[in-house]
DSSP file (Angstrom, degrees, kcal/mol; ACC not computed):
  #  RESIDUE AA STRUCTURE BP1 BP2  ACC     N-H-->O    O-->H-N    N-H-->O    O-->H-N    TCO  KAPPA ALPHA  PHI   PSI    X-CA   Y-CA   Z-CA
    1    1 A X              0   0    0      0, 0.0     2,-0.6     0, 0.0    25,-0.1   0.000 360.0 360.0 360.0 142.2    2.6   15.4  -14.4
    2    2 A X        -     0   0    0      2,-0.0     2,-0.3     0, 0.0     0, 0.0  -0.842 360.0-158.2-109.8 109.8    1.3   17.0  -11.0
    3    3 A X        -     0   0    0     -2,-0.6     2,-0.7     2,-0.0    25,-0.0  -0.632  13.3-135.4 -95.4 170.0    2.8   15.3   -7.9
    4    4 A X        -     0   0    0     -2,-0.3     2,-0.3     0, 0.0     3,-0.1  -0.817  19.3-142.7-130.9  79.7    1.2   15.5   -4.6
    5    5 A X        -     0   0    0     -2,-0.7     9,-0.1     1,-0.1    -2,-0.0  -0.431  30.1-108.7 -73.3 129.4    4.0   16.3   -1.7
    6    6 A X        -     0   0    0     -2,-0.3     3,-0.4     1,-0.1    -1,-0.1  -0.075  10.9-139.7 -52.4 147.0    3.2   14.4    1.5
    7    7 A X  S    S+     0   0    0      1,-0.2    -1,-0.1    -3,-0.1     7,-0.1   0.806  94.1  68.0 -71.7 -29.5    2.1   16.5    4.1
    8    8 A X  S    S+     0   0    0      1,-0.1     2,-0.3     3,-0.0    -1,-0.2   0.786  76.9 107.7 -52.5 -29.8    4.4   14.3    6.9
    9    9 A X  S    S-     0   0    0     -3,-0.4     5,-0.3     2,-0.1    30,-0.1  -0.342  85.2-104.8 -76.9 122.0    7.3   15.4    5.5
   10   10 A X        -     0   0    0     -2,-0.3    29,-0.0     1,-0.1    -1,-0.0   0.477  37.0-118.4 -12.3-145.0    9.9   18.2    7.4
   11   11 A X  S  > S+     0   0    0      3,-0.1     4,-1.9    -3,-0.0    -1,-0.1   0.451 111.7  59.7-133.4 -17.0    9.3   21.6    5.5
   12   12 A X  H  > S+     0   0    0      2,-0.2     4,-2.0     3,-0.1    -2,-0.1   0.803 109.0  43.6 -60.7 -58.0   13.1   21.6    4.5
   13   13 A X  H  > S+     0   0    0      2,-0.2     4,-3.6     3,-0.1     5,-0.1   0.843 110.2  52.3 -75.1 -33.8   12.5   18.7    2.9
   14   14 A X  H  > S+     0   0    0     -5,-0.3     4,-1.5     2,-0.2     5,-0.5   0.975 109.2  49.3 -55.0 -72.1    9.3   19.6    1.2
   15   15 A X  H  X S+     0   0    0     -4,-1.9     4,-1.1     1,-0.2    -2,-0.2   0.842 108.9  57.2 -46.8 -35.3   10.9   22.6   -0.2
   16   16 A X  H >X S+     0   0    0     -4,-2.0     3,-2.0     2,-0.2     4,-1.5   0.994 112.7  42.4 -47.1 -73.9   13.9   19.9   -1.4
   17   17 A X  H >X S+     0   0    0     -4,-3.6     3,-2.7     1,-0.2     4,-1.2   0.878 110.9  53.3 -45.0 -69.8   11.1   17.8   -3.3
   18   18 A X  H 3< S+     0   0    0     -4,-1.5     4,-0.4     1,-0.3    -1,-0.2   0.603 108.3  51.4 -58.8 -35.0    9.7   20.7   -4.5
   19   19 A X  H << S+     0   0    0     -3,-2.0     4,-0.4    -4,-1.1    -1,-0.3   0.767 113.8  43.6 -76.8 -35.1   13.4   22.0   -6.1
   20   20 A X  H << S+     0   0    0     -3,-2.7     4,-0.3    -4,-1.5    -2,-0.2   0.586 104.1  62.1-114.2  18.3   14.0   19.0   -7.8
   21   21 A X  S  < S+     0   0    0     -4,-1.2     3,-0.4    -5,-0.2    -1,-0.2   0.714 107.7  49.5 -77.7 -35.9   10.4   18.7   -9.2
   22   22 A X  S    S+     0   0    0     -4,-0.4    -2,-0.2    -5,-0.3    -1,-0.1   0.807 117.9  37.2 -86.4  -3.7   11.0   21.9  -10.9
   23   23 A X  S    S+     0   0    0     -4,-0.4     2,-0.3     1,-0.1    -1,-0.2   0.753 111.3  58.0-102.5 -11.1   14.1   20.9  -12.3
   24   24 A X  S    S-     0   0    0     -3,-0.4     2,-0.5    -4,-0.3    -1,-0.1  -0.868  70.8-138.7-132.7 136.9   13.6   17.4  -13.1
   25   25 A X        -     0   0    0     -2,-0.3     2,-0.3    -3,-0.0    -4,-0.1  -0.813  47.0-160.4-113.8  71.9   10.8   16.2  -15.5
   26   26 A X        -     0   0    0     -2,-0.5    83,-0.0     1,-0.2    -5,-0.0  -0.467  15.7-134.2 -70.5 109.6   10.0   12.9  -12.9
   27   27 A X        -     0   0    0     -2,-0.3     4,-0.3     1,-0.1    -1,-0.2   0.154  35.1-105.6 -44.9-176.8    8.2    9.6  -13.6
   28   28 A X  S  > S+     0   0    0      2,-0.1     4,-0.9     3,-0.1     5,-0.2   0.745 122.9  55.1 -97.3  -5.7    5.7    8.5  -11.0
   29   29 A X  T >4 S+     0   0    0      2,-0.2     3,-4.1     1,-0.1     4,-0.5   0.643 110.1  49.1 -53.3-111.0    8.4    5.7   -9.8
   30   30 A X  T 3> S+     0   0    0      1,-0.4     4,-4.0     2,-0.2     5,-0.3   0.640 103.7  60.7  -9.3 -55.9   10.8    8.5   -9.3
   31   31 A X  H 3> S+     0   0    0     -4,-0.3     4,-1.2     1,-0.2    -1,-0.4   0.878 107.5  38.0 -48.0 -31.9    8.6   10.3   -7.6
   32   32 A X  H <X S+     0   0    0     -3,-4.1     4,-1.6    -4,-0.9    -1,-0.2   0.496 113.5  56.7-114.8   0.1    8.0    8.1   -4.9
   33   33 A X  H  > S+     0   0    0     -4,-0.5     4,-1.6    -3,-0.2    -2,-0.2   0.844 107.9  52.5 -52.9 -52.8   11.9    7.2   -5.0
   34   34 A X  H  X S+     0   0    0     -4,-4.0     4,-2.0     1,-0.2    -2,-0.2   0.854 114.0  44.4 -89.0 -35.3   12.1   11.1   -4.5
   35   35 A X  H  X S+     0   0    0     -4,-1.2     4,-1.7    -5,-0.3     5,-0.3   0.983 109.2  52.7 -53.9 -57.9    9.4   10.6   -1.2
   36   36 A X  H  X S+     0   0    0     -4,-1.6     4,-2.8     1,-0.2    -2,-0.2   0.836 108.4  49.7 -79.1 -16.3   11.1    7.8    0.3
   37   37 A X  H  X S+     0   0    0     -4,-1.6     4,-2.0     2,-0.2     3,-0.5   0.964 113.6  49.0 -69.6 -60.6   14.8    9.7    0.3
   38   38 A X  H  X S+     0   0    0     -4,-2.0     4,-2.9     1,-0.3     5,-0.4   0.847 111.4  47.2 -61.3 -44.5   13.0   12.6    1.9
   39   39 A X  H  X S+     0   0    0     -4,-1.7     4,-2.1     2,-0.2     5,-0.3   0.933 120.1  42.7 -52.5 -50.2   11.3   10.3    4.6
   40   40 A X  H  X S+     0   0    0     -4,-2.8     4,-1.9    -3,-0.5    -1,-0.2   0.861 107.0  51.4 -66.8 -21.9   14.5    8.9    5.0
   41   41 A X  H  X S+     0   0    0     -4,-2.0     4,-2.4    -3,-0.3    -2,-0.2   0.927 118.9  51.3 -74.7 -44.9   16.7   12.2    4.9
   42   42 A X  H  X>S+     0   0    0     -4,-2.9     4,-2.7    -5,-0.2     5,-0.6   0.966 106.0  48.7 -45.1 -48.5   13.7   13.0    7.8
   43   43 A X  H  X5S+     0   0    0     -4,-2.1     4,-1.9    -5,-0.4    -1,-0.2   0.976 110.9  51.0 -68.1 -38.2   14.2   10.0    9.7
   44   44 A X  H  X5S+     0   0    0     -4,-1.9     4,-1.1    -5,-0.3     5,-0.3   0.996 108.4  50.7 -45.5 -76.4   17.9   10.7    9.7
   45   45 A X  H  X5S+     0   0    0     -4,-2.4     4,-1.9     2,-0.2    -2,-0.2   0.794 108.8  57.2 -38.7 -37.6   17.4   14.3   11.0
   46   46 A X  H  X5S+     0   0    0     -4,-2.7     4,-2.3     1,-0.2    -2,-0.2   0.948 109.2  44.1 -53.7 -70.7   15.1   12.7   13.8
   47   47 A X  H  X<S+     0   0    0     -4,-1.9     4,-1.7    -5,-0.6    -1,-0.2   0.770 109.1  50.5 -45.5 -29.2   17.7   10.6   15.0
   48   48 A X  H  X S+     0   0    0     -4,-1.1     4,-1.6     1,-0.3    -1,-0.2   0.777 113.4  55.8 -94.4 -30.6   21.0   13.1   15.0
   49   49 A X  H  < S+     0   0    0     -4,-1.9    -1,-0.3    -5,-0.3    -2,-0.2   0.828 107.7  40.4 -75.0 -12.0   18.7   15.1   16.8
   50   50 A X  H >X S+     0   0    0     -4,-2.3     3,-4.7     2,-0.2     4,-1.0   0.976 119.9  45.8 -90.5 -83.6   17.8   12.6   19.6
   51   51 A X  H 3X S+     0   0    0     -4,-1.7     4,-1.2     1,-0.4    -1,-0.2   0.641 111.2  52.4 -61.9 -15.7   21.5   11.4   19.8
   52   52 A X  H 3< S+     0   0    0     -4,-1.6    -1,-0.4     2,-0.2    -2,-0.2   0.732 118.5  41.4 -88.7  -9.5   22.7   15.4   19.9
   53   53 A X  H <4 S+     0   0    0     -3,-4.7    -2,-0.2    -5,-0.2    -3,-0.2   0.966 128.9  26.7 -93.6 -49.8   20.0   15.7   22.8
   54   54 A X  H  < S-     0   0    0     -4,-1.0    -3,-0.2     1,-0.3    -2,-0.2   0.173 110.3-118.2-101.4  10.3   20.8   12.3   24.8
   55   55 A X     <  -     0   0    0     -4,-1.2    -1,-0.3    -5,-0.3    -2,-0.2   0.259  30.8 -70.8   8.8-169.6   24.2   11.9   23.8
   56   56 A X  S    S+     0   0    0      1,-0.1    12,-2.8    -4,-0.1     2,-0.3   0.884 117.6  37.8 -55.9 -44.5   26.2    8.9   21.7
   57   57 A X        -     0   0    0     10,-0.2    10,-0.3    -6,-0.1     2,-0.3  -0.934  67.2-171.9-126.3 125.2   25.8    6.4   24.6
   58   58 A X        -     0   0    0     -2,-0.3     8,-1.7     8,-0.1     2,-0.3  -0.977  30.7-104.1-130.1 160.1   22.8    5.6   27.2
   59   59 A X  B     -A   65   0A   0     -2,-0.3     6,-0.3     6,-0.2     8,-0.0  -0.375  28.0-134.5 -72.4 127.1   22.7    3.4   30.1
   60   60 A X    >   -     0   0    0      4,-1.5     3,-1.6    -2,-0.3    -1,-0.0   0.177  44.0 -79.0 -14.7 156.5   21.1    0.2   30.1
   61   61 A X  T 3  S+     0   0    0      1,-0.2    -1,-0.1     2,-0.1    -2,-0.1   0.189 133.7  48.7 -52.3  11.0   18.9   -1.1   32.8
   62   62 A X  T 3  S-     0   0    0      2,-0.2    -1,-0.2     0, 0.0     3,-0.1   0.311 121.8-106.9-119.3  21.4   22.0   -1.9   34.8
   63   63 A X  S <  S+     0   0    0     -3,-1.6     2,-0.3     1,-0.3    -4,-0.1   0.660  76.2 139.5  72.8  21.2   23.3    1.3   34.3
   64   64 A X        -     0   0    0     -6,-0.1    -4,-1.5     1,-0.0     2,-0.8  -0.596  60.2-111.4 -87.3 151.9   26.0   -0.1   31.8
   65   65 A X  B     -A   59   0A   0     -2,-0.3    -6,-0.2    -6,-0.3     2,-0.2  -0.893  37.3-176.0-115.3 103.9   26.4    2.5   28.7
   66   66 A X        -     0   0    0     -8,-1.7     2,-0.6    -2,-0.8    -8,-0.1  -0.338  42.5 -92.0 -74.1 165.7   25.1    1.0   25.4
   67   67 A X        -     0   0    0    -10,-0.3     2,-0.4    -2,-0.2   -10,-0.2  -0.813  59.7-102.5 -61.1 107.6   25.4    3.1   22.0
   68   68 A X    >   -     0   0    0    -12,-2.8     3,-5.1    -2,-0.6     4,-0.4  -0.326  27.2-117.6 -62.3 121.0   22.0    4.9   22.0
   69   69 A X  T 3> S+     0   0    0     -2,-0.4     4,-0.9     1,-0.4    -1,-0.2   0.518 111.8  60.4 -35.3 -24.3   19.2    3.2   19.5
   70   70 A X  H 3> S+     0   0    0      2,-0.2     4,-2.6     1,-0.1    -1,-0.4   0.851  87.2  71.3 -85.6 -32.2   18.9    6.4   17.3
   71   71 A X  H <> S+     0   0    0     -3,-5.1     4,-1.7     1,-0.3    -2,-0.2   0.982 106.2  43.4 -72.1 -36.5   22.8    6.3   16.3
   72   72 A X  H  > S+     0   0    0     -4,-0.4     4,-1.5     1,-0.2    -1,-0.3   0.869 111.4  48.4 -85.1  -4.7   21.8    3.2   14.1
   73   73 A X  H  X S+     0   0    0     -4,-0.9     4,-0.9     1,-0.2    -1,-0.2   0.815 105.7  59.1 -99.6  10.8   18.8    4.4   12.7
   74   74 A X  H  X S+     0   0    0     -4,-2.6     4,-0.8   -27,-0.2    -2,-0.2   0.676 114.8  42.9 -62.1 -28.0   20.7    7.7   11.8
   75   75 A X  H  X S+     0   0    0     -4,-1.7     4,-1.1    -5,-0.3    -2,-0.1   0.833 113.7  45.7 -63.0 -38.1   22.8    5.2    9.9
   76   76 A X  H  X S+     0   0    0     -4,-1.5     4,-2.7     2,-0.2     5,-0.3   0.779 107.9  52.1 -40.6 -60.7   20.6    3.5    8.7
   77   77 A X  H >X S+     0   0    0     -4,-0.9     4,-2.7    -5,-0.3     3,-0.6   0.985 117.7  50.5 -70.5 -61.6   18.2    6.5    7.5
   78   78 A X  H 3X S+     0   0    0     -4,-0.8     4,-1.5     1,-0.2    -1,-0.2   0.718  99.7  55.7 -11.8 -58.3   21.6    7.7    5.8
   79   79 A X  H 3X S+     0   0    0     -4,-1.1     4,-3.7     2,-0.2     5,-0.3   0.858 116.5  40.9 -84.1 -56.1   22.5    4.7    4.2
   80   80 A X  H <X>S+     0   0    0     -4,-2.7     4,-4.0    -3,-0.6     5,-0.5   0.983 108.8  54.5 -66.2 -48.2   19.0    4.9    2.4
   81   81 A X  H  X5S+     0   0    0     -4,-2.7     4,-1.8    -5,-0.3    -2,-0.2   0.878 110.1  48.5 -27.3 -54.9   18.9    8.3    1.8
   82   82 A X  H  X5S+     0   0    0     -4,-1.5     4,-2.1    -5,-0.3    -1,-0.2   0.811 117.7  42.4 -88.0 -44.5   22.3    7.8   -0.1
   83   83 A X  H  X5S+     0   0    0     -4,-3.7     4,-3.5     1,-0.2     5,-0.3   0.941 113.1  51.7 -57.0 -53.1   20.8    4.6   -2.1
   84   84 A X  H  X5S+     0   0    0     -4,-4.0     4,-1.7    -5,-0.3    -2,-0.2   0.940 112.1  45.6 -44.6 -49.4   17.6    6.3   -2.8
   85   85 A X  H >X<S+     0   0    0     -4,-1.8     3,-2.2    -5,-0.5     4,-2.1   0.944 114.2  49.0 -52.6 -81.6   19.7    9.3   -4.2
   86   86 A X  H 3< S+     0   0    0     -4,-2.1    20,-0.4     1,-0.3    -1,-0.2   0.840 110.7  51.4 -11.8 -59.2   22.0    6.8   -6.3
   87   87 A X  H 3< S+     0   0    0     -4,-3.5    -1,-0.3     1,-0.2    -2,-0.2   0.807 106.7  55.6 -73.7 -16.3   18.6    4.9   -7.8
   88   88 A X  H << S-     0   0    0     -3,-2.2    20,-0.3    -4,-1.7    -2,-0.2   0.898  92.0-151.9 -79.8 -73.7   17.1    8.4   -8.9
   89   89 A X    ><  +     0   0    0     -4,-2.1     3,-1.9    16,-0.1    -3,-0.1   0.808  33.1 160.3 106.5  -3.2   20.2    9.2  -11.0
   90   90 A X  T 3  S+     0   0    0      1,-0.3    -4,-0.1    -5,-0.2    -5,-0.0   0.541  71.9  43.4 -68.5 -25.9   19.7   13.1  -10.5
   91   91 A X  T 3  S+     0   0    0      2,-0.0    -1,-0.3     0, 0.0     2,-0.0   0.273  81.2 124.4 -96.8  13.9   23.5   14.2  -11.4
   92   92 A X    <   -     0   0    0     -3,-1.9     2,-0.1     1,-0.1     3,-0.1  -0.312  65.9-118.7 -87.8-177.6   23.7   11.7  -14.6
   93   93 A X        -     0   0    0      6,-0.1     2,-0.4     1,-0.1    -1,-0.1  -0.382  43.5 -74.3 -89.5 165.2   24.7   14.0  -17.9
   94   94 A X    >>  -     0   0    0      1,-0.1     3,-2.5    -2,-0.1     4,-0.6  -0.576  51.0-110.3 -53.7 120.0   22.3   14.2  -20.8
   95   95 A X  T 34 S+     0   0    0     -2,-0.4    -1,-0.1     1,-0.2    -2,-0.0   0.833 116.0  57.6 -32.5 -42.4   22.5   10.9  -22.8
   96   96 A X  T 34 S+     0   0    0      1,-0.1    -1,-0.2     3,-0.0     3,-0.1   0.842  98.5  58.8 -48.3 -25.9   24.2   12.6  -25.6
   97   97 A X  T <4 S-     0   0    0     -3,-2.5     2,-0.2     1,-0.1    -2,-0.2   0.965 117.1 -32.6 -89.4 -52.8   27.1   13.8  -23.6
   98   98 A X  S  < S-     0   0    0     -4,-0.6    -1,-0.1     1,-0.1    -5,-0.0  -0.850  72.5 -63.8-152.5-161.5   28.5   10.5  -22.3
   99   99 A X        -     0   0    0     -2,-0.2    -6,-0.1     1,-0.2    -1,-0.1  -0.346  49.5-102.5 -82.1-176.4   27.8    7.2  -21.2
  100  100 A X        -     0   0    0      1,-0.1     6,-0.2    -8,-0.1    -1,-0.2  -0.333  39.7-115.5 -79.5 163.3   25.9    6.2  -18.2
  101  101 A X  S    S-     0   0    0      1,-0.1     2,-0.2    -2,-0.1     5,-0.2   0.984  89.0  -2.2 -55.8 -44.7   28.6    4.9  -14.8
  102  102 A X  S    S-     0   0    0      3,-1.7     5,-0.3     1,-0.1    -1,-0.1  -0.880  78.6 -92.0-147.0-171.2   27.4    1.8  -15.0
  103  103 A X  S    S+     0   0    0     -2,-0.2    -1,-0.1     1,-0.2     3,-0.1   0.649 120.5  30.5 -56.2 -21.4   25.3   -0.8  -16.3
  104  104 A X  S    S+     0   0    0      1,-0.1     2,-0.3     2,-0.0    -1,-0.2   0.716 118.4  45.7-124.1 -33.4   22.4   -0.3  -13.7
  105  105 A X  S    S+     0   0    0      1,-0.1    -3,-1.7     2,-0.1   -16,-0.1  -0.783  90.9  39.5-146.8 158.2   22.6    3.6  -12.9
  106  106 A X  S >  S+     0   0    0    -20,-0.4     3,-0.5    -2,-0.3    -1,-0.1  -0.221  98.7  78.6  80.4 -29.7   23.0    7.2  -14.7
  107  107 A X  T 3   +     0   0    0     -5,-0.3     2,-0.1     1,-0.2    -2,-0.1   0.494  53.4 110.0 -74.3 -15.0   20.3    6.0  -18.0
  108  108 A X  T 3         0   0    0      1,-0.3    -1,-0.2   -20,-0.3   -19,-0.0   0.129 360.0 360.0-113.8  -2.9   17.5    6.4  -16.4
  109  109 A X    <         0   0    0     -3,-0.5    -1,-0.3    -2,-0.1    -2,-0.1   0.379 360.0 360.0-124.7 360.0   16.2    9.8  -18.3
């Protein structure tokens, strides 16, 4: 099956999709499991770079120092990335070799 990587997506990350298309024989679920980690592994990268520019903490409109709005969606974008990864299943073993981790994750090829 011929997938179609979104153009929106980093070139890092393209080339990522691209790696584990060759390597990985991917439904079209998966596939767009395999987009929405790279949009999130993007959104992540957006974010560390706005907090590495503005620092951890910016002031408020009274000049009080808040935790700058990107550090949670750099958690955030993480936190999916990491789920996304998990719901793919990309490290589980051949079915022969052993069982899946659990009930819900590793079977999935």
């Amino acid at each position: 099956m011929t997938h179609v990587i979104p153009k929106h997506l980093a070139p890092p990350t393209r080339r990522w999709i691209k790696q584990i298309l060759a390597d990985f024989d991917l439904e079209s679920f998966h596939f767009r499991l395999l987009v929405k980690a790279g949009e999130a592994w993007d959104r992540s990268e957006q974010a560390r770079e706005a907090v590495a520019a503005d620092g951890i903490t910016v002031p408020d409109r009274y000049g009080v120092l808040k935790a700058h709005p990107a550090v949670a969606i750099e958690r955030d974008s993480r936190l999916a990335f990491a789920r996304l990864l998990r719901e793919l299943a990309l490290d589980a073993a051949a079915p022969d070799s052993r069982p899946p981790r659990t009930a819900d994750y590793g079977a999935r090829r």
